[in-house]
C-alpha positions as CSV (number, residue, x, y, z in Angstrom):
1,X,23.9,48.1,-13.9
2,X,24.4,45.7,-16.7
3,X,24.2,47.8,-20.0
4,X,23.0,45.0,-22.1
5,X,20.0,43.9,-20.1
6,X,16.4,45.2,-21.3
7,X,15.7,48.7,-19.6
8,X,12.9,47.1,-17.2
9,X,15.0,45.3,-15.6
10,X,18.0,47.1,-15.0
11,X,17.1,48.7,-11.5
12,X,16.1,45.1,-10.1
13,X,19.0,42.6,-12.0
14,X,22.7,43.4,-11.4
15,X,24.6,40.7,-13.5
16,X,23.8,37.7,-15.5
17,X,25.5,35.2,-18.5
18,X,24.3,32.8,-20.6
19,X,26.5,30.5,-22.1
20,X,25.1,28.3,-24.9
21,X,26.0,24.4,-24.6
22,X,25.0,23.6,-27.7
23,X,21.9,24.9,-30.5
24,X,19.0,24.2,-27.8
25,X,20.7,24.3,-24.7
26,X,21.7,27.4,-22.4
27,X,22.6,27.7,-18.9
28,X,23.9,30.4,-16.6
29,X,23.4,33.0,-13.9
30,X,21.1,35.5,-13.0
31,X,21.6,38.1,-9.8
32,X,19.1,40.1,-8.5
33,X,18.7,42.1,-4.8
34,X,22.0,39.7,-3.6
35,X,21.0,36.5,-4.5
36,X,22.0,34.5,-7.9
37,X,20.2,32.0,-9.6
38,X,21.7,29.3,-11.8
39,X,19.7,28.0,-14.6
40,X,19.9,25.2,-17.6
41,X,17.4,25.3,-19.9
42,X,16.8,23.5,-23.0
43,X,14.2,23.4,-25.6
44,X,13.7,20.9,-28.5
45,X,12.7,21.1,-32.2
46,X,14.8,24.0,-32.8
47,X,16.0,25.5,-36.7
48,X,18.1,28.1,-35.0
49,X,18.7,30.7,-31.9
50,X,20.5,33.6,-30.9
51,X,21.3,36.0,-27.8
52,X,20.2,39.3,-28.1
53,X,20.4,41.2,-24.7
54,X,20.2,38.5,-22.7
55,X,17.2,37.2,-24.9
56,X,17.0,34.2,-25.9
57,X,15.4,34.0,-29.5
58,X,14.3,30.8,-30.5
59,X,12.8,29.5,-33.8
60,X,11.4,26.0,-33.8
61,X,10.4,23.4,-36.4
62,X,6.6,23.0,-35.6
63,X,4.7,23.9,-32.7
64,X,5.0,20.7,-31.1
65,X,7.8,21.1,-29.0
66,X,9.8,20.0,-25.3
67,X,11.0,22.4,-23.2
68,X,13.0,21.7,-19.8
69,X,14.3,24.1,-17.0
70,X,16.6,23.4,-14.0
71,X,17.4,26.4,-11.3
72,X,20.1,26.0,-8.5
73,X,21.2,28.2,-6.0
74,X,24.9,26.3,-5.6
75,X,26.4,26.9,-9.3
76,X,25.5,26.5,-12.9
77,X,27.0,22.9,-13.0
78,X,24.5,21.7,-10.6
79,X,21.5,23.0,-12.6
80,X,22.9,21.5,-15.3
81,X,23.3,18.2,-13.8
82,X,19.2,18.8,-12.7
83,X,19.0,19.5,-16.1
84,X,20.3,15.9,-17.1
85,X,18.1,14.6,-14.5
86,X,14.8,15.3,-15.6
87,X,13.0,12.2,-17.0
88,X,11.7,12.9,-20.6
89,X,7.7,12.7,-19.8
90,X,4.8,14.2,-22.1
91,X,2.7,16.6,-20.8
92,X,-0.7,14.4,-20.1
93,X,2.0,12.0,-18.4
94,X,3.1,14.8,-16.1
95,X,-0.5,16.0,-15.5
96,X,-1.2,12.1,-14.2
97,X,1.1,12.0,-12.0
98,X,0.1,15.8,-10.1
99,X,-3.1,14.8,-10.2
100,X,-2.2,10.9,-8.5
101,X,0.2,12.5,-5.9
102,X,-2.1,15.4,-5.7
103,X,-5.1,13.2,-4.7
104,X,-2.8,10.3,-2.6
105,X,-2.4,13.6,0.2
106,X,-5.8,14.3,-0.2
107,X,-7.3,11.0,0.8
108,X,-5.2,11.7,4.1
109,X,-8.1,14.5,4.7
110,X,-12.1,14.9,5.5
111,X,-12.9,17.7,5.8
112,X,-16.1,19.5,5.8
113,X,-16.7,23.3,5.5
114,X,-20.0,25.6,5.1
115,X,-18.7,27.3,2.2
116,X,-16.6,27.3,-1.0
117,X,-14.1,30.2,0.5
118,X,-12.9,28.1,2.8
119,X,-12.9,25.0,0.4
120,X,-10.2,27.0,-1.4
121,X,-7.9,28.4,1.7
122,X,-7.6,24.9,2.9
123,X,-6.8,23.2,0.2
124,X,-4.3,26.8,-1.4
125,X,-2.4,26.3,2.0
126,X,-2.5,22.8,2.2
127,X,-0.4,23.1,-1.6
128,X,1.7,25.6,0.0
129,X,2.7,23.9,3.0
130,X,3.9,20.7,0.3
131,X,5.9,22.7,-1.9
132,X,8.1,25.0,0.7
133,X,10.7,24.1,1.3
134,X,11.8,22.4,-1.9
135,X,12.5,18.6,-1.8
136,X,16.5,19.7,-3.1
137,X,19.6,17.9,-2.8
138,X,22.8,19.6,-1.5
139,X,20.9,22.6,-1.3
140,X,18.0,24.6,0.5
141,X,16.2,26.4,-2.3
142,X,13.9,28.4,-0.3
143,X,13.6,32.1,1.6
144,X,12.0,31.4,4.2
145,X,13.4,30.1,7.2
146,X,13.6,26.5,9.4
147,X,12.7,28.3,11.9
148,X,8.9,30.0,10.5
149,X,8.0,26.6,10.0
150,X,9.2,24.5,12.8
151,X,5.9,24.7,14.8
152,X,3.4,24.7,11.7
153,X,4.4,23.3,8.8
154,X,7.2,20.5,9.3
155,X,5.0,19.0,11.9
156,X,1.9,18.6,9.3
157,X,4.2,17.2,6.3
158,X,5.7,14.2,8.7
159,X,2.0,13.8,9.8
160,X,1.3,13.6,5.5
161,X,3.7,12.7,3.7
162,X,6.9,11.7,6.0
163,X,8.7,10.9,3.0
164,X,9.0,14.4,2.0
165,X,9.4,15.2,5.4
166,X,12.8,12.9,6.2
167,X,14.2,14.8,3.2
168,X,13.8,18.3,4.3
């Protein structure tokens, strides 16, 4: 096990980097139970930071500040070109468009239920279904399997929202 990695994670993580790009942006590696994740991240507003055990410490100018993340599964210059890819947005601009994409699948529905339970296991595995697999390109970035969800899910996403559908 890694020597420099915090003590709670030493049993579960079996390697990692971080390289530092420049004062507010990192990327790297993480591997866990087999699998490795690669990661950019940056942050803005920043006076200084430093890696200490694979912690990043960060001290920033005000509260106010941007933060962006990028995973890959491929290699680290992949999440970084994610990285580079994310559009600059502020967080009530972000929140508009959830909630507008969020509510153009809903309008697809009506449904009616007796009670509030199964309100909420509809709509929790209608989410689900939407967000697994990941919409990725070059890349399948989830666990679970074509096959689990040939029968279910796939066929309900073309039925809702073939666009996300022709991409998975």
């Amino acid at each position: 096990k890694n020597p420099s990695m915090p003590a709670a994670y030493k049993e579960e993580i079996s390697n990692f980097k971080i390289n530092i790009i420049n004062n507010n942006t990192w990327s790297g590696f993480i591997t866990a139970h087999n699998v490795t994740i690669f990661f950019a991240y940056t942050i803005s507003n920043i006076i200084e930071s430093n890696i200490d055990d694979a912690i990043i410490n960060i001290k920033i100018k005000n509260k106010e500040t941007t933060s962006k993340i990028a995973f890959s599964l491929v290699n680290e210059e992949e999440a970084i070109s994610r990285l580079n890819s994310i559009k600059e947005t502020s967080f009530e601009e972000a929140k508009e468009f959830a909630q507008t994409s969020w509510q153009n699948i809903l309008s697809k529905f009506n449904v009616s239920f007796n009670n509030e339970c199964d309100y909420e296991l509809f709509y929790s595995t209608l989410y689900h279904s939407l967000i697994k697999p990941g919409n990725t390109i070059n890349e399948y970035i989830d666990f679970q399997t074509m096959w689990d969800i040939y029968k279910t899910q796939l066929p309900l996403i073309m039925a809702i929202a073939p666009n996300l559908g022709k991409d998975i």
